[in-house]
N, C-alpha and C positions, 0 to 999 in steps of 0.2 A: 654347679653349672648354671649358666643366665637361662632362661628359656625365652625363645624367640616369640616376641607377641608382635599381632597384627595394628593396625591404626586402631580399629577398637576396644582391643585390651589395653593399650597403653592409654587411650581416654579416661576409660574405667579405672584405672592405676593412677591417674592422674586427677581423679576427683571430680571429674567432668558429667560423669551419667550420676552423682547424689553418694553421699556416704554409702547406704550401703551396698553399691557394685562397688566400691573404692574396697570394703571390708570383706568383697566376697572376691574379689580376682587376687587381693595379696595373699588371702588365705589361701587360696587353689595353686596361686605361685611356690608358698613353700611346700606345700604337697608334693607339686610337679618338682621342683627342684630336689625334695629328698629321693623320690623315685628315679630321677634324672630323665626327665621328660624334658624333651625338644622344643613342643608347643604344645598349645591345646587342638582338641577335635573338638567342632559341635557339636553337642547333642539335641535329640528333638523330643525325649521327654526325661523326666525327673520322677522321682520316689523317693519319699521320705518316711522314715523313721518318728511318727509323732505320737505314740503314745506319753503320758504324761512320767511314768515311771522312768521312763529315759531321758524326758525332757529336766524333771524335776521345777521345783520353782524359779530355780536359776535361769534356765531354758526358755522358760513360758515367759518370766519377765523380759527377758531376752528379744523375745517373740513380737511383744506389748512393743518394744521399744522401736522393733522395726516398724511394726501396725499402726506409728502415731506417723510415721515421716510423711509429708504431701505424697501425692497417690502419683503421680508420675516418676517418683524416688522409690517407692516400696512393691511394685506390680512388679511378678515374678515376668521371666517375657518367654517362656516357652512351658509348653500345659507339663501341669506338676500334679500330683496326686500324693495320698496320704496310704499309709501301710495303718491295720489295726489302732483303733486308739485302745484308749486304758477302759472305758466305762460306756455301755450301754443305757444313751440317756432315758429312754425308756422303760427299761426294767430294772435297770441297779438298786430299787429297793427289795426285788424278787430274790436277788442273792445276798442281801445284808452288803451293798457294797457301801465305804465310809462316804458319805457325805465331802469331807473334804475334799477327797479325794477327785469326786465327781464334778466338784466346780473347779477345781485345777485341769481338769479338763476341758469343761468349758471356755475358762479362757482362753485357753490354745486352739480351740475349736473357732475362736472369734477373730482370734489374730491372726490364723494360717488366712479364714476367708480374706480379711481385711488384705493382706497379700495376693491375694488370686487365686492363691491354691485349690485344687479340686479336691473335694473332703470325700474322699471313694473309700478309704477308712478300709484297707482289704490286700491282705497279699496274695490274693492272686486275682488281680489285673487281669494277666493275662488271660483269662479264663470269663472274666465278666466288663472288662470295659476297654482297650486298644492294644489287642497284642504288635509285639514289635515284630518284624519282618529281618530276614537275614539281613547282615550287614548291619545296620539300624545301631549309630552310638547312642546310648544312655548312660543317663547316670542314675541307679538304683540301689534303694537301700538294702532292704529287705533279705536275707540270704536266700529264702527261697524263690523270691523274685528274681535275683543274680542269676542264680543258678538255672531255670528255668528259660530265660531269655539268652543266655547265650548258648546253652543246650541245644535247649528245642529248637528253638524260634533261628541258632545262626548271628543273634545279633549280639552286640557288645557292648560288655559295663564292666565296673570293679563293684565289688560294695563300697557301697560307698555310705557314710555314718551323716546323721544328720545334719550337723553342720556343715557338710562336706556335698551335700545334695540339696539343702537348702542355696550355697554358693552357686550352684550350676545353675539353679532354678530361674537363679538373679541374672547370670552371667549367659547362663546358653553355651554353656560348653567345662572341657571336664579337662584334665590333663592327661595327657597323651603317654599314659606308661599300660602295663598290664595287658590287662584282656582288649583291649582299645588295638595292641599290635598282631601283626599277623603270626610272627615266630613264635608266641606265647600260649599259641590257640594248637601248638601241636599236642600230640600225646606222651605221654612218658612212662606210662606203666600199660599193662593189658590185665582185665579177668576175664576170664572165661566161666559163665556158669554153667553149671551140666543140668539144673533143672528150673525150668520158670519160674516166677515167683505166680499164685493162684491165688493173690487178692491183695489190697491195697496193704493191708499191714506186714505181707511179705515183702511187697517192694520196696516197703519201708526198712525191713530187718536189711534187707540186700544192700542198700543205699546207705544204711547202718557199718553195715562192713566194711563195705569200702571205704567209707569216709573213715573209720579206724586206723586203714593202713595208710592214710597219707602224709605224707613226714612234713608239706607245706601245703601253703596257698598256691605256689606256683604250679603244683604239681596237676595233671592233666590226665586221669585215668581213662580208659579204653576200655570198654565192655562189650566182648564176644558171646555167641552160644545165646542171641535172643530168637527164636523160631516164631511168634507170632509178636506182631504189634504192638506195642503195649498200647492204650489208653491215655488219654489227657489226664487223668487223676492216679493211674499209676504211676505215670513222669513225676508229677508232684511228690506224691508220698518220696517216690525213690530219691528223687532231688533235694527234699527239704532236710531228706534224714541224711542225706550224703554231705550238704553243708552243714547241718547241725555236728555230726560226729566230727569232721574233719575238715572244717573252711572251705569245702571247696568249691569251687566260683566256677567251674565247667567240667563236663564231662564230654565223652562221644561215645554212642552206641552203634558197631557197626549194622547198616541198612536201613538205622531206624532214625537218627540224627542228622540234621544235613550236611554239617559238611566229614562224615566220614561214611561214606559210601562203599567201603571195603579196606580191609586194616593197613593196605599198602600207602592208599592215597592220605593217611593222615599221622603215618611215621616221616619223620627225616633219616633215611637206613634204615637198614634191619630192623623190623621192630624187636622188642624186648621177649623173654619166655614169660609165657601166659600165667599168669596166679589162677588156680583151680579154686573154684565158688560153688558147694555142693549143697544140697537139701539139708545134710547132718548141722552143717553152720549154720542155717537158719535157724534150723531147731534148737540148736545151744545158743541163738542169741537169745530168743525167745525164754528160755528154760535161767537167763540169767534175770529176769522179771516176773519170776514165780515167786510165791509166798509162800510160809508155813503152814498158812491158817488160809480161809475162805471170806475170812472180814471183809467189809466194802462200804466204803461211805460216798464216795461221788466216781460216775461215769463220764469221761470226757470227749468229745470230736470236738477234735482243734486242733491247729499248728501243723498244717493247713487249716485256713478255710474252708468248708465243705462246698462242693461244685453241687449245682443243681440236680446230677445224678445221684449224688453222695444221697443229699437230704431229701430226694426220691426214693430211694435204698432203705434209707432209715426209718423214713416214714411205711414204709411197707413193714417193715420189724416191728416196729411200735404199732401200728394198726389192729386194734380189740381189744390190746391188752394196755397193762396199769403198770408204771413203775414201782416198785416196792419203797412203802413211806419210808424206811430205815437208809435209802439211796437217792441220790441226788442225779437227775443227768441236765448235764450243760453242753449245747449246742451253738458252734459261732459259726457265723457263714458272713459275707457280704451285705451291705445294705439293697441291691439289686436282686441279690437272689431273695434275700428277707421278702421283699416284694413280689416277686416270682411264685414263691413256694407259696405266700399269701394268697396268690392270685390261683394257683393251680388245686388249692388244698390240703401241699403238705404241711403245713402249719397247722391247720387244725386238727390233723393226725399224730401230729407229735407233740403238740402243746396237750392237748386230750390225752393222752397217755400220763400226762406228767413230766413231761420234759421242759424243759426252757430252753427257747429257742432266740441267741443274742445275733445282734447284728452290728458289723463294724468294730468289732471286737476280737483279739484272739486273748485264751485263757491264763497263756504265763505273763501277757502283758498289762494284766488287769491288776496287778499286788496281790498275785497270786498267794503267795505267804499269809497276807492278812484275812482273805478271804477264808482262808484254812482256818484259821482260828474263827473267824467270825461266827462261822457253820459247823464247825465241828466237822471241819472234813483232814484224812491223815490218806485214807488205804486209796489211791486213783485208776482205774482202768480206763485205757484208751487204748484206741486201730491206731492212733500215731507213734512213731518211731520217735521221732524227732518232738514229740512233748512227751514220750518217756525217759528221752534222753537228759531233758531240760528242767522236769521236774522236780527232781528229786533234791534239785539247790532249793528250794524254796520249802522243803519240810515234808514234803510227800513219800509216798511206797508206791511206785508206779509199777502198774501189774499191765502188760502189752497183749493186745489176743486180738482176733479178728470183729470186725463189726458183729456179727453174729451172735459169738460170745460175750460180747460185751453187754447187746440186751439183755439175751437170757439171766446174763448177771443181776441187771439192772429190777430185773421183772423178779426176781427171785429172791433180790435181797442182800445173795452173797455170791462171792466168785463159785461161776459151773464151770 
């Protein structure tokens, strides 16, 4: 099916704004056209996908080749940001991370600028530089950016993969299929849970579940039985492990979500019979990331980002005490909060401890594989759902427990 474009996409198709909006609107055309999208919608920000493991050198030269065109040809034209890169230029010798690897980052580091892009280097945005507002099209890489922005926030994107939000970044707009339409944003399934989740790596297990049962991407789960509020950082965990396990790109929690304010206003009919979500399945997801033994070589927070409460939290747990030489902990948060937490002290509470605290960084996108070997890391504990879901591609034994547990482990040597 043709997709109807304005006077300015047909310029941009017609080679008139510089090769590359000529190479970013055809490519966003056969996207639109496989989805069977109408036209495009605006969008007013972008998110990309630029760690280097994703990019690969292919990618990055890629990048290079945009970064040489005259600068009226290569300037993205609506504010674009970056999700985690691959290397902390700053500490990547503290974790043996390869050399190579680090200037392959650099380059893509020079060529996003040379584009305009904003180097925020962080998924979660929303949480540390312009969250989006209901309604508000984007195009977003990130799964847990997706999912969080049309959740929480009401506003609307697909994932969209780097190249695919690199185009938008150029173009200022996305095609018009998915989460972009209104009929797509209903619900399709309901859970009901009978008991809260009581810290962030339960809402991780909870977001684990559900993301289990989802048979697509289309699919639109509904969450009942939440009695208090949750938190901007339990949204996250719950959200990031809900697209990790199961792609999915929205949810709605009745009371707590905006647009379903009670389970009537966000069925079309009847809605469906409720799926029951009880404390015993948390505890057996949890009990599917126990170990035999107590072994432990590196402690992980990441996948999310840590929010400035998080690395408050942490920094309280770690505060007098010493990580155990035999264990490693690795801390990623945003370049913003890095600053923040510098500024307020939790840095020197937790780098004092023994921890390494990275910034712009999240841990599976760093060659994670390689690092495992470099350091002689296999056994992983982390409060995250969604990097102990992701881990274990890459050679690990992810062991899942609450922040709490995790120092004690940390401080001790081996899993308490």
């Amino acid at each position: 099916m043709a997709m109807n474009l304005n006077d300015a996409e047909q310029a941009m198709l017609a080679g008139k704004m510089g090769p590359a909006r000529h190479q970013a609107i055809a490519q966003q055309i056969a996207v639109g056209q496989f989805f069977d999208a109408e036209d495009f919608v605006p969008v007013t920000q972008a998110h990309i996908m630029a760690d280097t493991e994703s990019l690969g050198e292919t990618g990055v030269t890629f990048l290079e080749s945009l970064a040489s065109l005259p600068e009226d040809q290569r300037r993205i034209s609506i504010p674009t940001i970056t999700d985690p890169r691959g290397a902390d230029f700053q500490s990547y010798q503290r974790i043996n991370h390869d050399p190579a690897y680090v200037e392959l980052e650099r380059r893509a580091d020079r060529a996003f600028r040379a584009l305009g892009v904003l180097m925020t280097d962080t998924c979660i945005n929303y949480q540390t530089v312009m969250p989006p507002v209901r309604g508000e099209h984007l195009a977003m890489g990130d799964t847990g950016v997706v999912i969080y922005s049309n959740s929480v926030f009401g506003a609307r994107t697909n994932y969209e993969g780097g190249p695919s939000a690199l185009a938008a970044a150029l173009t200022g707009r996305t095609p018009r299929y998915g989460f972009h339409l209104d009929e797509n944003r209903r619900g399709t399934r309901i859970f009901r849970i009978k008991d809260q989740p009581r810290d962030w790596s339960e809402w991780g297990a909870l977001g684990g579940l559900i993301g289990r049962r989802m048979g697509s991407y289309f699919e639109v789960p509904v969450i009942e039985g939440v009695t208090q509020p949750p938190t901007s950082d339990d949204l996250k965990h719950f959200g990031a492990a809900m697209a990790s396990f199961g792609s999915t790109a929205l949810f709605h929690m009745i009371g707590v979500t905006p647009e379903a304010p009670d389970t009537k206003s966000i069925f079309d009919g009847p809605p469906p019979q409720a799926e029951i979500i009880g404390s015993n399945a948390i505890e057996a997801f949890f009990g599917e990331y126990a170990m035999a033994d107590d072994a432990l070589d590196v402690v992980v927070f990441a996948a999310p980002q840590l929010s400035l409460f998080e690395l408050n939290r942490l920094a309280d747990l770690l505060h007098g005490k010493r990580v155990h030489d035999a264990v490693s902990v690795i801390v990623a948060t945003s370049p913003e909060n890095k600053r923040g937490a510098e500024r307020m002290g939790l840095d020197d509470k937790i780098t004092n401890a023994g921890a390494i605290l990275l910034e712009g960084v999240c841990f599976y996108q760093m060659h994670a594989r390689e690092l495992g070997e470099a350091n002689g890391w296999r056994r992983l504990m982390t409060n995250s759902a969604k990097l102990a879901n992701i881990i274990g591609g890459y050679g690990y034994e992810p062991v899942l427990a609450d922040m709490e547990r995790c120092i004690a482990s940390a401080v001790a040597g081996r899993i308490v």
